[in-house]
C-alpha positions in Angstrom: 0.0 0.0 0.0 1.4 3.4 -1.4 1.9 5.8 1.9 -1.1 7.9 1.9 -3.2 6.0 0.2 -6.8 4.8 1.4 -6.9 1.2 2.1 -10.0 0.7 1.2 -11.5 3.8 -1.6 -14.6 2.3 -1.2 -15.7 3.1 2.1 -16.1 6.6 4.0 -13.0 8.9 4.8 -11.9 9.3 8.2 -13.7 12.6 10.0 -12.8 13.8 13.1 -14.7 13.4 15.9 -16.5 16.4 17.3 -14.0 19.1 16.0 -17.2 21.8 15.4 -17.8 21.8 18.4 -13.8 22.1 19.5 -13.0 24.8 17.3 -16.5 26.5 18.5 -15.7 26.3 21.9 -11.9 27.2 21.5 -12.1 30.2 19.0 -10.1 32.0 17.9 -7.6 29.1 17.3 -4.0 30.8 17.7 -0.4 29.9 18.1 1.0 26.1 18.5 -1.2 23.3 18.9 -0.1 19.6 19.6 -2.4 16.9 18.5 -1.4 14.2 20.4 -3.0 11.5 18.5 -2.5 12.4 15.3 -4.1 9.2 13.4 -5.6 10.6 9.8 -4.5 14.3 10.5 -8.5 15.5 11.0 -8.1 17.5 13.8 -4.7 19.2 13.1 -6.3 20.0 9.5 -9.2 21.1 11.0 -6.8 23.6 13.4 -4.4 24.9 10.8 -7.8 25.8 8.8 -9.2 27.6 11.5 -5.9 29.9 12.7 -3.2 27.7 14.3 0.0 28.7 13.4 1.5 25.5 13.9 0.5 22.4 14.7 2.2 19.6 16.2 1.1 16.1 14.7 2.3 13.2 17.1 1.3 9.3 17.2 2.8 6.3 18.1 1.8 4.7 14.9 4.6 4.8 12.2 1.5 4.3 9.8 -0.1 7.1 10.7 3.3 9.5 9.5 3.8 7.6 6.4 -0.2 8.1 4.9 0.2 12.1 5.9 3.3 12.0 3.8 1.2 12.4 0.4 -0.5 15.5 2.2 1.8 16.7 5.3 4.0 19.0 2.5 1.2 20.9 1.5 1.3 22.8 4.9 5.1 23.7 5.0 6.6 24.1 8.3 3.0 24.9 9.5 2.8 21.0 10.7 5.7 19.1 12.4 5.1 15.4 12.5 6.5 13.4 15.5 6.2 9.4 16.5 6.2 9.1 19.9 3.2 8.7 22.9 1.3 11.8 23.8 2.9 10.8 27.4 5.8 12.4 26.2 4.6 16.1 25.1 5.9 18.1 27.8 9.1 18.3 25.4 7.1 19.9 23.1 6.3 22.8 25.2 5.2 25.7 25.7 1.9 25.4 24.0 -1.0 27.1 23.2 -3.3 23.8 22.6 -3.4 20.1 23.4 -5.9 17.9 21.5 -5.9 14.1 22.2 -8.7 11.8 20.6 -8.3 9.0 22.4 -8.4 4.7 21.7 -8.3 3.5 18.6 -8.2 5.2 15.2 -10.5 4.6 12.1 -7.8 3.5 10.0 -6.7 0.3 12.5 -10.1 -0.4 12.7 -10.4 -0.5 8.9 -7.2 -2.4 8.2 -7.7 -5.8 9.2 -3.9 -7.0 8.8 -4.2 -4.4 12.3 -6.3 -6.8 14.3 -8.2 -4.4 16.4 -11.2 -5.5 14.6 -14.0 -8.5 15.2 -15.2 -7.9 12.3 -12.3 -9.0 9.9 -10.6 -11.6 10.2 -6.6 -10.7 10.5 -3.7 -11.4 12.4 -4.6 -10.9 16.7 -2.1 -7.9 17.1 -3.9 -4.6 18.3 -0.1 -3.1 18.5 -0.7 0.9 18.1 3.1 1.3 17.8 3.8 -2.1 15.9 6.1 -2.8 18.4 6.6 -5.4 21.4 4.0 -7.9 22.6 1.0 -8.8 20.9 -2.7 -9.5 21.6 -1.6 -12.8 20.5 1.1 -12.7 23.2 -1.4 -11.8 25.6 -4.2 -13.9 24.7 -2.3 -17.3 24.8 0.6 -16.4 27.2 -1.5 -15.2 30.2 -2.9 -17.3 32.9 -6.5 -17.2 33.6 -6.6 -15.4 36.6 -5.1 -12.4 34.6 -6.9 -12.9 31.6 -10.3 -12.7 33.5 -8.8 -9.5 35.8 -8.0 -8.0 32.0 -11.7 -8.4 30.8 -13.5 -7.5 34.0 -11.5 -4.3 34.8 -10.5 -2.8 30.9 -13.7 -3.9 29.6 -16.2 -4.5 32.8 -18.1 -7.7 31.2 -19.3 -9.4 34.7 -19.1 -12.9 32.3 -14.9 -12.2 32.2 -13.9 -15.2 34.8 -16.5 -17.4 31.7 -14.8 -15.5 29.0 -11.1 -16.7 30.2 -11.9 -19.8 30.9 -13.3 -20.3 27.3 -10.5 -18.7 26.1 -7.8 -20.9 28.0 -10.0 -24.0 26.6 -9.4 -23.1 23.1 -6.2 -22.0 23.3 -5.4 -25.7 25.0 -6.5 -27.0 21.7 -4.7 -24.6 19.4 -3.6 -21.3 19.7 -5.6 -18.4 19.3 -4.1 -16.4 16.4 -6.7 -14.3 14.7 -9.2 -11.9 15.7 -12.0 -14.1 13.8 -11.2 -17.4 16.0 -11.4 -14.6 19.2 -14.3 -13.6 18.6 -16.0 -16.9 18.1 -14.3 -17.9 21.9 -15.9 -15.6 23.3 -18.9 -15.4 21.4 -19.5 -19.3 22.2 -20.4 -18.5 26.4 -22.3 -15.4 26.1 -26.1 -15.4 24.7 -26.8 -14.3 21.7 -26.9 -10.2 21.2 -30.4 -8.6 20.8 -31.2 -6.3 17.5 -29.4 -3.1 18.3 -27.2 -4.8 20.9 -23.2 -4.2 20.9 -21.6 -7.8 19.3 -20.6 -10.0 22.2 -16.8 -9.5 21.6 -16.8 -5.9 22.2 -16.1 -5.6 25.4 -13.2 -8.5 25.0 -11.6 -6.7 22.7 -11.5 -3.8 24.1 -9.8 -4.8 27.3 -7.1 -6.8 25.6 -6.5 -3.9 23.1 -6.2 -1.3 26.5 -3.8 -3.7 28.0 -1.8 -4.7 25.1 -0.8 -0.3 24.5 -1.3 0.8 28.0 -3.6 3.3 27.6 -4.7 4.2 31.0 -1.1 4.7 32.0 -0.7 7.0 29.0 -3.3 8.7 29.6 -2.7 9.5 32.8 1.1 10.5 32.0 -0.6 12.5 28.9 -2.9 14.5 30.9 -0.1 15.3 33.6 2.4 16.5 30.4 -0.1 18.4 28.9 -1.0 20.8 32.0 3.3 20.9 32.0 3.3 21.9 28.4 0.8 24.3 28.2 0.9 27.8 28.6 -1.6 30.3 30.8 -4.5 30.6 28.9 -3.9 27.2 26.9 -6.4 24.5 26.1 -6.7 20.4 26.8 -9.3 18.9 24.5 -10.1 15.6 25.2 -12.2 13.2 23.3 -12.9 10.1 25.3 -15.3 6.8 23.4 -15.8 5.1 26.8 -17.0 5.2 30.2 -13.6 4.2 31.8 -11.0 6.5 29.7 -14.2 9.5 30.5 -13.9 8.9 33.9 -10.4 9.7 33.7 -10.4 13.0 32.2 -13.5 13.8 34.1 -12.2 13.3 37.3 -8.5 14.8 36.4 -10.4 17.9 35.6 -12.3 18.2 38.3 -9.6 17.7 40.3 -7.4 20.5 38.6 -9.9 22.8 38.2 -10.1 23.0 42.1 -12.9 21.0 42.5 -13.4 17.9 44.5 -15.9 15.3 44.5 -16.9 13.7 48.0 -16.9 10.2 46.9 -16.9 8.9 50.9 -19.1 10.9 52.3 -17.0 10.1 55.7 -14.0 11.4 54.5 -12.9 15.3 56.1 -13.1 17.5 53.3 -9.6 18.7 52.3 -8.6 21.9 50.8 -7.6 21.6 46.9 -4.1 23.5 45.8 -4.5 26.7 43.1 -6.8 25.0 40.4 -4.4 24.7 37.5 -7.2 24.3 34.9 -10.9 26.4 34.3 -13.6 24.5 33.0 -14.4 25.5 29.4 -17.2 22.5 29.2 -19.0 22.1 32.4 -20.6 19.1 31.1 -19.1 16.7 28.6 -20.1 17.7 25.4 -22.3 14.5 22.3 -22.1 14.7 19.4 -25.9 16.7 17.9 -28.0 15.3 15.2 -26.4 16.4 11.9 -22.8 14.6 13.3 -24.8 11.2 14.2 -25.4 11.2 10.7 -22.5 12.2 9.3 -20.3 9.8 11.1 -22.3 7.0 13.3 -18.7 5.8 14.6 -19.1 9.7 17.3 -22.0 8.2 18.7 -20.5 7.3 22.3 -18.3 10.1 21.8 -17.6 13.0 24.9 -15.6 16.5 24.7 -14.2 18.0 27.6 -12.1 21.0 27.7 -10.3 23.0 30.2 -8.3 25.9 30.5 -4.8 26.4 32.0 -4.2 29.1 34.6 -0.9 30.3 35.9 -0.9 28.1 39.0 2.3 25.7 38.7 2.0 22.4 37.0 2.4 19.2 39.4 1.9 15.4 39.9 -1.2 13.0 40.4 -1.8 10.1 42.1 -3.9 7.9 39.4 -5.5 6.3 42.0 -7.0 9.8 42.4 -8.0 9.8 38.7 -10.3 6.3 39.2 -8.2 4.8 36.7 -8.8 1.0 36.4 -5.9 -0.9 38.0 -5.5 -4.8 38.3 -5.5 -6.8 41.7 -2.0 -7.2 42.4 -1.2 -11.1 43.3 -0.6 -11.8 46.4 2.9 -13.1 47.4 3.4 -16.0 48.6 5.0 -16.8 51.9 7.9 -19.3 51.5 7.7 -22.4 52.9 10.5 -24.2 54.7 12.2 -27.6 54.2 9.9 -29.0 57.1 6.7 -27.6 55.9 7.3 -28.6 52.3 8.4 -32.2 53.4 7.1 -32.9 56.5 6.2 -36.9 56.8 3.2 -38.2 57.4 2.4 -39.3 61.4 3.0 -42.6 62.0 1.6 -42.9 65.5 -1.6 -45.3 65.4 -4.9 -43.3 65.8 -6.3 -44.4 68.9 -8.7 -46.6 69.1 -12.5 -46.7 70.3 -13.7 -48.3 73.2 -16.0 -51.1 72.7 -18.4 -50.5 75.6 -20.6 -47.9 75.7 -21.0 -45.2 78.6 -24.6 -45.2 80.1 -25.9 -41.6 79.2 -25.2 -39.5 82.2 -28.5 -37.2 83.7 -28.4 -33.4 84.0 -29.3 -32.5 87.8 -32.5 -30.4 88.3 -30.8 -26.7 88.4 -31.1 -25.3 91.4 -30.3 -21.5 90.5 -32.4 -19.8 87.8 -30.1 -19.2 84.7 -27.8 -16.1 84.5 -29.4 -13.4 81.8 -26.7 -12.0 79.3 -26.9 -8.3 79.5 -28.6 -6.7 76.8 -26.5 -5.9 73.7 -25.8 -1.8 72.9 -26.1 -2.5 69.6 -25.8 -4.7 66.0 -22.5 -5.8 65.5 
């Protein structure tokens, strides 16, 4: 495939998500913009168009960089294109704008030698960067403790200790090497989906793809570089597909905005440091009517943006974020010589005696019971 070209000519060009409303809610578009997941180049198009002076095009997909090479030349030095993870763009500081459009791209959905898909059969990869290991890895690798942990906590199916289990079956017969032969797995132990009803796999898929790139971790690390990168005045844009990743910018900018959300209502309220963002969108913002039918992929789609003060960038605890972390397994304790060896007892059990006790009368009681005192409460 020619760099640049469409894999597939027939089907509908990639739009960005919700960039209207962006550019609406960010104008006037000025100075240097970073769009950290640069994918088909919608949204740093859709910038330079609308005032950007520069725009910053990174993605960890060496794909990605060699389709914009047919186009990336007709902006000049307007657009710099860099692989690397959105984790990394405090070294691309200081910035007026950060844009990140987050999981997984049109074009690796639509490219089945990708294997992010359930709907075409390729090789079970899911590798944003093309590099280290695979869903393949994963799948067939991990036990299936961690595989169920994977599915229940990237993907929340309740069925994810029935989905590994499946999973390890299979995989004991031959190994699982293609999204098609996943999909069946786990298709085989859930019911059949209802008319309008996500396919069973979704879910599955999901989790393995979040695990096999990391993405809570880099989004976390993203969101953290971003308030380092950008100047007072600058603007984060994130566009989130799921409940899990939107938790995650939700709760980082309510956090940084100086707001904090009493999630144990026993917990002493505790003062917030300088908010280091405004709130530009109090509310995530979905797609209207006229994008729904321009693109049906925006449909679970949310924008949040916020606005950088002056206040000094710092850390944050992910933990603080919500962001969906496995059990750790427990260690276990070591076990010395004795206890691993010990020998069975040899000392005979004793034995019975043959003749039988004559059952023994309970004298009349001559005191009246003694009452328990009464309880102070339920334990």
């Amino acid at each position: 495939m020619r760099p640049g070209s469409d894999p597939d000519p027939g089907r509908q060009p990639h739009v960005p998500v919700l960039l209207r409303p962006l550019l609406a809610a960010v104008a006037p578009v000025a100075g240097v913009w970073l769009d950290g997941t640069f994918g088909a180049g919608g949204y740093a198009r859709g910038l330079l168009a609308a005032g950007a002076a520069t725009v910053i095009g990174v993605d960890r997909d060496p794909l990605a960089l060699e389709m914009a090479a047919a186009w990336a030349g007709d902006y000049g030095d307007r657009l710099r294109l860099v692989q690397g993870n959105f984790s990394d763009l405090a070294d691309q500081g200081p910035l007026d704008g950060v844009v990140l459009d987050l999981g997984v791209s049109s074009m690796q959905l639509d490219l089945p030698e990708r294997g992010f898909s359930f709907l075409r059969d390729g090789p079970l990869d899911m590798r944003m960067s093309q590099d280290g290991p695979s869903a393949a890895d994963l799948v067939n690798d991990s036990d299936e403790a961690l595989l169920a942990d994977i599915i229940y906590h990237y993907g929340e199916d309740f069925a994810a200790r029935r989905i590994a289990g499946a999973i390890v079956k299979a995989r004991d017969a031959a190994p699982i090497t293609t999204t098609l032969r996943l999909a069946e797995v786990v298709s085989s132990v859930l019911p059949r989906p209802k008319p309008g009803q996500s396919h069973p796999a979704t879910r599955t898929f999901q989790a393995i793809r979040i695990a096999v790139n990391t993405e809570f971790t880099e989004l976390v690390q993203g969101l953290v570089a971003a308030e380092a990168a950008l100047r007072p005045g600058g603007v984060l844009a994130v566009v989130t597909f799921h409940s899990l990743e939107d938790r995650i910018v939700k709760r980082f900018f309510q956090l940084r905005s100086g707001g904090e959300a009493h999630t144990n209502r026993y917990a002493p309220a505790r003062a917030e440091d300088a908010a280091r963002f405004t709130l530009v969108t109090r509310r995530a913002v979905a797609p209207d009517a006229q994008e729904l039918a321009e693109n049906p992929r925006s449909r679970s789609a949310k924008l949040r943006i916020g606005r950088r003060t002056d206040a000094p960038a710092g850390t944050v605890d992910p933990a603080a974020l919500s962001m969906p972390m496995l059990p750790a397994k427990p260690a276990r304790k070591p076990q010395s010589k004795l206890q691993t060896a010990r020998p069975a007892p040899t000392r005979p059990a004793p034995t019975r005696p043959t003749a039988t006790k004559a059952p023994a009368t309970n004298p009349p009681a001559t005191n009246p019971p003694a009452t328990r005192p009464p309880s102070k409460g339920r334990r």
